[in-house]
C-alpha positions as CSV (number, residue, x, y, z in Angstrom):
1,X,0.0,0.0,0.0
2,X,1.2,3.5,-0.6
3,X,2.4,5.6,2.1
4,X,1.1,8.6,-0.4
5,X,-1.7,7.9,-2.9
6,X,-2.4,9.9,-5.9
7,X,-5.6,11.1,-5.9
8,X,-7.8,14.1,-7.7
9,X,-7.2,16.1,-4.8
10,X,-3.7,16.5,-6.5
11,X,-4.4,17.2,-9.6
12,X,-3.2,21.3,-10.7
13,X,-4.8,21.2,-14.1
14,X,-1.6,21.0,-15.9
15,X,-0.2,17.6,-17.3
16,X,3.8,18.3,-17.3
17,X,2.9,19.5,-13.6
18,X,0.8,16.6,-12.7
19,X,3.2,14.0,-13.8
20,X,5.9,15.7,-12.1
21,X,4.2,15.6,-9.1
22,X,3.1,12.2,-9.1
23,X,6.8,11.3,-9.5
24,X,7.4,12.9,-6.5
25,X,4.7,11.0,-4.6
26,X,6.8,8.2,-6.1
27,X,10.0,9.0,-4.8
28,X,8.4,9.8,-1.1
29,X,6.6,6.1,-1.6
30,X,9.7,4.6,-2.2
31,X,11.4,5.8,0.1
32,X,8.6,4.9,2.6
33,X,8.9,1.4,1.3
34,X,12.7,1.1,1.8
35,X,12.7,2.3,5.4
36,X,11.5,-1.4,6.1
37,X,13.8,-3.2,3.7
38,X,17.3,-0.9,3.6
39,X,19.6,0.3,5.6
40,X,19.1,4.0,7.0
41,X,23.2,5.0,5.9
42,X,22.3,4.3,2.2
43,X,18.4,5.1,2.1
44,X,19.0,8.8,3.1
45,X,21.4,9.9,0.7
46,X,19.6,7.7,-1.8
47,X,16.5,9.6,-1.2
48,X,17.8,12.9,-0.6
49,X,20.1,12.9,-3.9
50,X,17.6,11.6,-5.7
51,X,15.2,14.5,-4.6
52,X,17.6,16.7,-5.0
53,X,17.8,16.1,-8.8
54,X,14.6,15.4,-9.5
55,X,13.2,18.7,-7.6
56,X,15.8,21.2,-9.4
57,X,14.4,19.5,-12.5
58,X,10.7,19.9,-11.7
59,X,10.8,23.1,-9.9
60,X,12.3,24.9,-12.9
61,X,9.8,23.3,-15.2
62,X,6.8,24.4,-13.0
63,X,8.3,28.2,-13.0
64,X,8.3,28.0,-16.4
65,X,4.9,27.3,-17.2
66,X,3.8,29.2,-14.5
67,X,5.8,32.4,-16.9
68,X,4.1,30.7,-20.2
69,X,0.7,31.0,-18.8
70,X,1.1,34.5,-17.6
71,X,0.8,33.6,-13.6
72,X,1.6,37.3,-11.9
73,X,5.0,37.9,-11.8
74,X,4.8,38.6,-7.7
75,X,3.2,35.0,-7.3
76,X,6.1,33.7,-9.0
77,X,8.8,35.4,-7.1
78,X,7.0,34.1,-4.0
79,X,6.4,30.6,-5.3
80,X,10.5,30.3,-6.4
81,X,11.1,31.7,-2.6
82,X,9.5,29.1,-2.0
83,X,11.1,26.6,-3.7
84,X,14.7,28.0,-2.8
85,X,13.6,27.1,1.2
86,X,12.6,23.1,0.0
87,X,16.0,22.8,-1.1
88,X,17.7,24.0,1.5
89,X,15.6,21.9,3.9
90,X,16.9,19.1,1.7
91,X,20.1,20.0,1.9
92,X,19.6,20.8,6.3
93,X,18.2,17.0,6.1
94,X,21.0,16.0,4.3
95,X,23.5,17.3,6.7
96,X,22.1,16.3,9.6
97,X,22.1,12.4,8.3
98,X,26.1,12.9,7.5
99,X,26.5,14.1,11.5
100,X,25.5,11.5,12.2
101,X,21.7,12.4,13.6
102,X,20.0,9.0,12.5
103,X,16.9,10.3,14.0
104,X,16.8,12.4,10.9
105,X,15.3,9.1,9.1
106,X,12.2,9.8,10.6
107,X,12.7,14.1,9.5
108,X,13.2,12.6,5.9
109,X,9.7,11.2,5.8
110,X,8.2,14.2,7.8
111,X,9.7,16.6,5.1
112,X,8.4,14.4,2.2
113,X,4.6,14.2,3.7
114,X,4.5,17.4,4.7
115,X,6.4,19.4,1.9
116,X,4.5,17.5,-0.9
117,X,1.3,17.0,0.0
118,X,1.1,20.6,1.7
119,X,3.1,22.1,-0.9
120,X,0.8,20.5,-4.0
121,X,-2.5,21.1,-2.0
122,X,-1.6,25.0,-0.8
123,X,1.1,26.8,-2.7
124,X,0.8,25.0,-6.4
125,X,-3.5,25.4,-5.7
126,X,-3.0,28.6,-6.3
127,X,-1.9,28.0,-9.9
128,X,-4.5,25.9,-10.6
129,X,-7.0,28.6,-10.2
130,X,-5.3,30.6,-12.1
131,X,-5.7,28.1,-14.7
132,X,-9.2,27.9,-14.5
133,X,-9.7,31.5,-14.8
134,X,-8.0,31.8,-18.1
């Protein structure tokens, strides 16, 4: 069973945006799944590289269709503010792991819960009325 299930509730409008983010429910269900089967000293720098990568990739593409479809330039300024501060946390996460902070296993799947599902549901909402008022 998924730790993070897909749902309409998800859905922004957009399909690049929508596939990108079900990827990332994907990555935060995977790494759910491993936390049973792997060890913590590869899982975390698994996940968090492959995060890393993935969300560089995604939020670029997401700022760039949010510039194509004529989003207000303020919102987007916000929204890559935004975006600047996931990274970061990423990068905090990542850190703390190499200390040596093994609790931070259990920050790794916090983050992923938290930053995608309320991430997707408030802050990328936003775009998808802004779709539907086009």
């Amino acid at each position: 069973m998924d730790f993070i299930t897909w749902c309409g509730l998800f859905k922004i409008g957009h399909p690049i945006i929508d596939e990108q983010h079900q990827k990332l429910i994907k990555i935060a269900n995977k790494f759910h799944a491993d936390m049973q089967s792997r060890e913590k000293e590869l899982l975390i720098p698994d996940t968090l590289n492959n995060l890393i990568k993935y969300v560089e990739f995604h939020f670029d593409e997401e700022i760039k269709i949010f510039q194509k479809k004529g989003y207000p330039e303020v919102e987007i300024t916000r929204h890559s503010e935004i975006h600047e501060n996931i990274v970061k946390d990423i990068f905090k996460l990542n850190e703390r792991f190499s200390e040596g902070k093994y609790d931070s296993i259990h920050e790794v799947e916090r983050f992923l819960t938290d930053w995608i599902v309320l991430h997707i549901l408030q802050e990328d909402m936003k775009f998808k009325y802004h779709l539907k008022n086009r």
